[in-house]
Backbone as numpy.savetxt, mean C-alpha at the origin, in Angstrom:
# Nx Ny Nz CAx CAy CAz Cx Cy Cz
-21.09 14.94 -32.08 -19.98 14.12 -32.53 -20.55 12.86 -33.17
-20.00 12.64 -33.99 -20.38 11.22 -35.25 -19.83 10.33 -34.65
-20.91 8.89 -34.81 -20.78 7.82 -33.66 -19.23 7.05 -34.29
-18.71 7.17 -35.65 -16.87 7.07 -35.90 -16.78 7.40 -35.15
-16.66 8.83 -35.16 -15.29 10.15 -34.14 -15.61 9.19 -33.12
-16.23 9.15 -31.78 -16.35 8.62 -30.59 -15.91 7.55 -30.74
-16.47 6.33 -31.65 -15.54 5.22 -31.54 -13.96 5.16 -31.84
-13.40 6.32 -32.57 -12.18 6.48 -32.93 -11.33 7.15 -31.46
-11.77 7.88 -30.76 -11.70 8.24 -29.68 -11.05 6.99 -28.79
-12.22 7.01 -28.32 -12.68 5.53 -26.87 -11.14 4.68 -27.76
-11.16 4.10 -28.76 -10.42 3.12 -29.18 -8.99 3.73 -28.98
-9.01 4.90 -29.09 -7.14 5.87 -29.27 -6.85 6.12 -27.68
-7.87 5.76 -26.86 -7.92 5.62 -24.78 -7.30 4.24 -24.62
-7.61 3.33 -25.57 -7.29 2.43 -24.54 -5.82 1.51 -25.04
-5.57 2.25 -25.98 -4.02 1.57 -25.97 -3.12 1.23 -24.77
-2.85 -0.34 -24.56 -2.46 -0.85 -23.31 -3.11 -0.84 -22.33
-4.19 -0.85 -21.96 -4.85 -0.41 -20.45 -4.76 -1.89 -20.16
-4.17 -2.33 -19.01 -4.72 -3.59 -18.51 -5.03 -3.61 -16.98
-5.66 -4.45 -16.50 -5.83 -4.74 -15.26 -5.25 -6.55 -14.92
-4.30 -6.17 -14.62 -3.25 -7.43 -14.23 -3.08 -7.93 -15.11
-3.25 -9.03 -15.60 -3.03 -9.57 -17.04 -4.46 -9.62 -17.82
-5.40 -8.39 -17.40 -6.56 -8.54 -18.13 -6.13 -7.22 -19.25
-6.28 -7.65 -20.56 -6.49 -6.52 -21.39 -7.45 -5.98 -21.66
-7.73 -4.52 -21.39 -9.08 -4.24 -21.22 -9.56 -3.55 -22.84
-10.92 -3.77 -23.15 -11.00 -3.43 -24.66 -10.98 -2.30 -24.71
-11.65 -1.27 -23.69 -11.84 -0.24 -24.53 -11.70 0.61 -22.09
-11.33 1.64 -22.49 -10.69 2.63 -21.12 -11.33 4.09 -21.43
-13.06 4.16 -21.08 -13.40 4.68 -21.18 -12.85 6.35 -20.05
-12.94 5.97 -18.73 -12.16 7.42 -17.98 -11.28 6.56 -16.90
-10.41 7.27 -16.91 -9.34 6.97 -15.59 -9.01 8.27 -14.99
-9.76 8.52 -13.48 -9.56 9.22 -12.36 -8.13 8.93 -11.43
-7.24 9.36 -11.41 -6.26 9.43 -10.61 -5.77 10.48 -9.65
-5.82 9.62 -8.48 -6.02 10.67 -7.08 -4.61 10.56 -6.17
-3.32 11.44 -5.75 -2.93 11.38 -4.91 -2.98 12.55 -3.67
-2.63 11.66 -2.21 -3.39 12.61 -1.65 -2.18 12.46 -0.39
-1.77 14.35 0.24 -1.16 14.19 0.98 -2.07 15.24 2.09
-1.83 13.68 3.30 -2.92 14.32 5.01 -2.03 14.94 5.50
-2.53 16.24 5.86 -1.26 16.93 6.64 -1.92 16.84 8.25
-1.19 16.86 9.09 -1.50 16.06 10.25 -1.74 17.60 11.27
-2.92 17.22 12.25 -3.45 18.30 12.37 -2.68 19.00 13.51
-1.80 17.77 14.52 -1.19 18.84 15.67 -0.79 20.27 14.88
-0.62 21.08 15.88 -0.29 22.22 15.84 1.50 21.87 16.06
2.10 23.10 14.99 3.53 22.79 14.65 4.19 23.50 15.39
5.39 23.24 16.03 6.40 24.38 16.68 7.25 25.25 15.70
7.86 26.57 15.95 7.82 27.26 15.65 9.53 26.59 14.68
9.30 26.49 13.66 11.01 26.50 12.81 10.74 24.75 12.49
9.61 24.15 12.71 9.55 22.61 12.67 9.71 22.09 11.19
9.97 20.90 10.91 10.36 20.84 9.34 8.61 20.12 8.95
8.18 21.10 8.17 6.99 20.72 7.15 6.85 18.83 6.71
7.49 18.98 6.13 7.58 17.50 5.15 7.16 16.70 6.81
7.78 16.65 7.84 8.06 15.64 8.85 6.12 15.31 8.81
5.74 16.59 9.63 4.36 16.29 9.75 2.91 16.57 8.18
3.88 15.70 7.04 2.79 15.54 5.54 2.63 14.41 5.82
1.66 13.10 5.44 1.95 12.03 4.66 1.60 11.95 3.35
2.43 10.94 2.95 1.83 10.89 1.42 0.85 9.60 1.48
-0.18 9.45 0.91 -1.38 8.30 1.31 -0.97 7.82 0.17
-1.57 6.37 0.10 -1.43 5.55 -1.26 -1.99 5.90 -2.57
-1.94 5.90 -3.73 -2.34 6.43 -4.80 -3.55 5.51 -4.92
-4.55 6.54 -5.46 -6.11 5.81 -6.14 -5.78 5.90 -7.36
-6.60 4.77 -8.22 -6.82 5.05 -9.17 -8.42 4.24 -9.69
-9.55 5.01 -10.35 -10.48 4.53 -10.76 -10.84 4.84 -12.34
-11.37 3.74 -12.73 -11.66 3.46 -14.07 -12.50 2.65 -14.32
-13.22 3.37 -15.45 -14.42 2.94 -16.19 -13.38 2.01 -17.35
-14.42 0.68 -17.84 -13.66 0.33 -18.63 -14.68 -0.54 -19.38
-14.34 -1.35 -20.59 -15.47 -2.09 -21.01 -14.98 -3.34 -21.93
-15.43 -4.51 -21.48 -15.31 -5.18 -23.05 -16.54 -5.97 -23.55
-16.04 -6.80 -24.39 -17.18 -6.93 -25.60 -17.22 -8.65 -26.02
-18.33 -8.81 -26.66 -18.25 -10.14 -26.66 -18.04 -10.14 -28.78
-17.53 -9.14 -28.79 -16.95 -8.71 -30.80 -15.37 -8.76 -30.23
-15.22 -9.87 -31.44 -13.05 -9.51 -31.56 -13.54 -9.32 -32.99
-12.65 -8.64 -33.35 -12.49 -8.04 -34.94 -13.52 -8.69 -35.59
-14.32 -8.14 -34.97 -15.51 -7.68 -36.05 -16.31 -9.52 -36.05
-15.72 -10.43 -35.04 -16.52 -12.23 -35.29 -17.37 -11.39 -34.16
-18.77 -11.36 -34.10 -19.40 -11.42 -32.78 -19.55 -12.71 -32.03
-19.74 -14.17 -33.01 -20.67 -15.18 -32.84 -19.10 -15.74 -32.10
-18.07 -15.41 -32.43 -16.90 -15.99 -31.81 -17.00 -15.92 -30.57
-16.90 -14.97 -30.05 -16.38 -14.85 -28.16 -17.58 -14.70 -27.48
-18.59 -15.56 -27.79 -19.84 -15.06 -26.92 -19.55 -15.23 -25.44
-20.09 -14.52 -24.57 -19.95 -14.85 -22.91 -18.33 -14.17 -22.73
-17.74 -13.81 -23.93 -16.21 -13.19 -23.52 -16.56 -12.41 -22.31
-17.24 -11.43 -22.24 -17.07 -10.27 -21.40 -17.91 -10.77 -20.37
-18.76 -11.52 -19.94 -18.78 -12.47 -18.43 -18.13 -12.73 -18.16
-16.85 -13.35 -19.04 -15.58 -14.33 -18.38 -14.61 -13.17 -17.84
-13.81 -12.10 -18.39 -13.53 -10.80 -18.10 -14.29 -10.68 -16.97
-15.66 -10.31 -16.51 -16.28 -9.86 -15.39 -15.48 -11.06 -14.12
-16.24 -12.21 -14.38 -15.61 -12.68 -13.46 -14.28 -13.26 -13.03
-13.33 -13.26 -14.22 -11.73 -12.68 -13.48 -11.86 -11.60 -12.61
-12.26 -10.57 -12.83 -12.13 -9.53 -12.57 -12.24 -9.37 -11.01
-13.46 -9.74 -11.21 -14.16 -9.98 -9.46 -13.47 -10.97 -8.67
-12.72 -12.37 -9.58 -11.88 -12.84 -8.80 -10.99 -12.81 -8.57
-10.42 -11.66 -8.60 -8.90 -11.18 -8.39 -9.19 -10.61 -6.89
-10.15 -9.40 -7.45 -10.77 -8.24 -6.04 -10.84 -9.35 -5.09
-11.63 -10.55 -4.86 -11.93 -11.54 -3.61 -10.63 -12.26 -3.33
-9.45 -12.02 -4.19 -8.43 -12.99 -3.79 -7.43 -12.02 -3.40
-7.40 -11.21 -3.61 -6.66 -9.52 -2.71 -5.63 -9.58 -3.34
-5.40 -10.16 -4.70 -4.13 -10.00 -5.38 -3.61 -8.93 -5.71
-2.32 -8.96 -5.19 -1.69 -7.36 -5.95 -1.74 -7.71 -7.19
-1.66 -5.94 -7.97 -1.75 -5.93 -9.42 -1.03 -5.21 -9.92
-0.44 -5.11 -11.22 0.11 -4.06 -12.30 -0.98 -4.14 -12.79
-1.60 -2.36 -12.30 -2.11 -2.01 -13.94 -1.57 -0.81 -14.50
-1.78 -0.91 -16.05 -0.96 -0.13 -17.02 -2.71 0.63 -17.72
-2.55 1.87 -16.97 -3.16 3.03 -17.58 -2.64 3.83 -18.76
-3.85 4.94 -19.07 -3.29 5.83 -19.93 -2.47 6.96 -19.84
-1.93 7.07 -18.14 -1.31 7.93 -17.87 -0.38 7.58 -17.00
-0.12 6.17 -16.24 1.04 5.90 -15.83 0.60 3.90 -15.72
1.95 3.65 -15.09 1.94 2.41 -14.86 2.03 2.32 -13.18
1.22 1.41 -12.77 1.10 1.58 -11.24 1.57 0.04 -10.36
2.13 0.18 -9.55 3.13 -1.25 -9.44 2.30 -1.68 -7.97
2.25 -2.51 -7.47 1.10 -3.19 -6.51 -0.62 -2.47 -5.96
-1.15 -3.02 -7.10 -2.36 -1.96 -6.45 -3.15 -3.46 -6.19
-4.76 -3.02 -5.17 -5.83 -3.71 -4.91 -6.63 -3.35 -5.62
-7.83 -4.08 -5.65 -9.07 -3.65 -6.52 -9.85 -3.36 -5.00
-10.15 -2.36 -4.77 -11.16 -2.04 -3.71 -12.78 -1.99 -3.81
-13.26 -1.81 -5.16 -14.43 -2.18 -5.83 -14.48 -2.32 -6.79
-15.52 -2.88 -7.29 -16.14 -3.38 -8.57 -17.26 -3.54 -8.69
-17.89 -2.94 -10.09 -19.22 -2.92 -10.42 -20.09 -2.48 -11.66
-20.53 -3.07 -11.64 -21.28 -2.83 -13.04 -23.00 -2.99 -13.04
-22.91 -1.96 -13.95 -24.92 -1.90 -14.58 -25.03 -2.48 -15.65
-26.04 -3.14 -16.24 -26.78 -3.19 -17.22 -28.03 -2.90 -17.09
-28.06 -2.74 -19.03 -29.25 -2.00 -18.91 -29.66 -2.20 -20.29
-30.90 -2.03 -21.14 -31.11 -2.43 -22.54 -30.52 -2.09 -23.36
-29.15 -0.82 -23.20 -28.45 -0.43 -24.45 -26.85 -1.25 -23.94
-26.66 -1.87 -23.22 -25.63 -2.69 -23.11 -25.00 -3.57 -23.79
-25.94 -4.35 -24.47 -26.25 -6.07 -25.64 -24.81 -6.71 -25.31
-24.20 -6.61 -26.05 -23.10 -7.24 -25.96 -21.81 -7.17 -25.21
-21.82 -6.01 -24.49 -20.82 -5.57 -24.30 -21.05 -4.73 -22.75
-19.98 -5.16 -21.49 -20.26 -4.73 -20.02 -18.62 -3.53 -19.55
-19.76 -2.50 -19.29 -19.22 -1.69 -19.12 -18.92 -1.44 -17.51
-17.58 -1.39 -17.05 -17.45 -2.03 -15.60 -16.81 -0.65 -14.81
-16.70 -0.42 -13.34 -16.49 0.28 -13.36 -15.54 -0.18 -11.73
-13.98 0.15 -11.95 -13.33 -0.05 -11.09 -12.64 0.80 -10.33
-12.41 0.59 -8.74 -11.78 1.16 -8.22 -10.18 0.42 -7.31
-9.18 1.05 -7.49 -7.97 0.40 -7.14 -6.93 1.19 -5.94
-6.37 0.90 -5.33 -6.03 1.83 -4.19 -4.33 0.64 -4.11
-3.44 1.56 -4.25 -1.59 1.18 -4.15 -1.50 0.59 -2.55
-0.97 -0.62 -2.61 -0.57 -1.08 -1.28 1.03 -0.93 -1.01
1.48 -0.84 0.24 3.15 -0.44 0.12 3.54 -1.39 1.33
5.12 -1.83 0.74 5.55 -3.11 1.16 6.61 -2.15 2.20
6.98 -2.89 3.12 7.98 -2.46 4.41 8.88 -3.49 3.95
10.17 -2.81 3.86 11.45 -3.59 3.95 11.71 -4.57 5.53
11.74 -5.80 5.25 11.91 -5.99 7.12 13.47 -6.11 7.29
13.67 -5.83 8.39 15.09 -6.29 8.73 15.37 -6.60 9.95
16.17 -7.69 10.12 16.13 -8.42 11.12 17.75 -8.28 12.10
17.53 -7.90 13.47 19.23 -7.87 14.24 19.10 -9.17 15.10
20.60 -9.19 15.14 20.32 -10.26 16.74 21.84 -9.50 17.56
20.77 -9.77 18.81 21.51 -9.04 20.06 22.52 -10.40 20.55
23.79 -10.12 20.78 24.48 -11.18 21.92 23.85 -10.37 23.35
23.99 -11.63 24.03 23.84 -11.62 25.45 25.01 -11.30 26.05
24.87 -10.63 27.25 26.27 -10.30 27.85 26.82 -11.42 28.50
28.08 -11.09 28.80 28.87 -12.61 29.55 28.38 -12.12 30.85
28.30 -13.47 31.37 27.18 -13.92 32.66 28.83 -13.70 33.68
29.75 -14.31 32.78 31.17 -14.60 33.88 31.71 -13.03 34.83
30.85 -12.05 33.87 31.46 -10.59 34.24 29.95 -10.31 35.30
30.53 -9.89 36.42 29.47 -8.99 37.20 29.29 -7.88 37.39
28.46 -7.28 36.93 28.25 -5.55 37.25 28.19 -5.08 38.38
29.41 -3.79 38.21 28.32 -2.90 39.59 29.39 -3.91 40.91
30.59 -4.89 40.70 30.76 -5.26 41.59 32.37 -4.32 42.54
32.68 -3.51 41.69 33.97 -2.59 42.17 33.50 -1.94 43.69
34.25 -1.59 44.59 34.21 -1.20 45.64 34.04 0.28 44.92
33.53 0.97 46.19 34.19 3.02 45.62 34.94 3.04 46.46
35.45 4.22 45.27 37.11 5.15 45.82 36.59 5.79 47.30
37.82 5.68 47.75 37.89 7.05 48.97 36.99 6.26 50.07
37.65 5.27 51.00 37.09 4.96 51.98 36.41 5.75 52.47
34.97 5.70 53.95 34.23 6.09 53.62 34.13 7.84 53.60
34.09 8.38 52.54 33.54 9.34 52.57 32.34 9.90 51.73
31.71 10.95 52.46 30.60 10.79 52.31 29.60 10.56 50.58
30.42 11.41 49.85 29.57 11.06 48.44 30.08 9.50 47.95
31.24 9.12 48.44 31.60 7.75 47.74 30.34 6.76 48.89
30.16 7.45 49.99 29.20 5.85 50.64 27.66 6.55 50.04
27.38 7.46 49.28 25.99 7.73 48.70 25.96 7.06 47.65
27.10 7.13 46.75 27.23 6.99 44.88 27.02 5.28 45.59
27.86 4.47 46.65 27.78 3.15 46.70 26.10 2.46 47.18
25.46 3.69 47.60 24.16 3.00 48.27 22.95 3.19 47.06
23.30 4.00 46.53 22.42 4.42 44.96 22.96 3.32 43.97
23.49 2.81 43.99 24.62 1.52 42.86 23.84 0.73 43.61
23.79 0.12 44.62 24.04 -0.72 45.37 21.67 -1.06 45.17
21.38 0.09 45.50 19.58 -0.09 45.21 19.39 0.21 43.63
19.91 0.35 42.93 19.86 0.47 41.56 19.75 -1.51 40.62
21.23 -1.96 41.39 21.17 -3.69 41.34 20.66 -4.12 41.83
19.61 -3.76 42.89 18.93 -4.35 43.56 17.62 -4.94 42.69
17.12 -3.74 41.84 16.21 -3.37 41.16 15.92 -4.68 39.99
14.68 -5.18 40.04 13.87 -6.09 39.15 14.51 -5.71 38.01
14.57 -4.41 37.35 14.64 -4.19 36.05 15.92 -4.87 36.04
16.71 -4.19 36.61 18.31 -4.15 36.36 18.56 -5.83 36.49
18.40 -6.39 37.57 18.62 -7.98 37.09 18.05 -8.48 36.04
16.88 -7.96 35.12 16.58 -9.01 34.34 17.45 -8.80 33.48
17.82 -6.87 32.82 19.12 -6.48 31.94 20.53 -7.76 32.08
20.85 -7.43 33.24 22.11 -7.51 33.37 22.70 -8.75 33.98
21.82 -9.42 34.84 22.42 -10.57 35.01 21.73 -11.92 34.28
């Protein structure tokens, strides 16, 4: 392949790719992984599937690169793609959620879980980085509040039916060590 074609390529990848508000120049591969753990107990017989799947958070990793050339000024943006590097890295150390907008979807709170890059003598101008990002997921919270019972009402204080006979003086001595009980006063009174 003619070093055009490839640059015509790489350049037709990276329409929109960003990493948070970084626009990335050029989106060499994006690996995208979802993954569902199916949980190893052993299932009862008629049990519903889905209950025991999870769905894990989505990966996504990408090679990506930019350059210290904007249209064609080199002498313009020198150190551009250091400055890129280290946004980059300071996002990952500040655990910021991110939108990034790939070539195959848009992904709504992700982390940067690594970052890294080589150089090497065919690099010159331009750092080719290589990231990894993993979806974090938010819990709705919701909050109740309990009333307390009225203190003015006492439980458990009715006599039983049917002077004494015998299941009404059992049901009253089982009531009767039931309120007795630590638990039950802290409930109820």
């Amino acid at each position: 392949m003619a070093e055009s074609e490839e640059t015509a390529i790489l350049v037709k990848r990276t329409q929109g790719s960003k990493l948070g508000d970084l626009v990335v120049d050029a989106s060499i591969s994006e690996g995208h992984t979802t993954t569902i753990q199916v949980l190893t107990n052993p299932l009862e017989e008629g049990a519903d599937i889905p209950d025991h799947a999870v769905v894990m958070p989505d990966q996504l990793t990408m090679e990506v690169m930019w350059s210290d050339v904007v249209n064609g000024a080199e002498r313009a943006a020198v150190g551009r793609a250091r400055e890129q590097w280290s946004t980059l890295v300071g996002l990952a150390k500040a655990r910021q959620g991110l939108t990034v907008v790939s070539g195959l979807k848009v992904y709504e709170r992700m982390l940067i879980t690594s970052v890294g890059t080589l150089e090497d003598a065919q690099s010159g101008i331009a750092l080719k980085v290589s990231v990894q990002l993993q979806e974090f997921r938010v819990a709705e919270r919701k909050t109740t509040t309990l009333e307390a019972p009225d203190s003015s009402v006492k439980h458990g204080t009715k006599k039983p039916k049917g002077k004494g006979s015998r299941k009404s003086t059992k049901k009253a001595k089982a009531k009767a060590e039931k309120e007795s009980s630590q638990l039950y006063k802290l409930i109820f009174q």
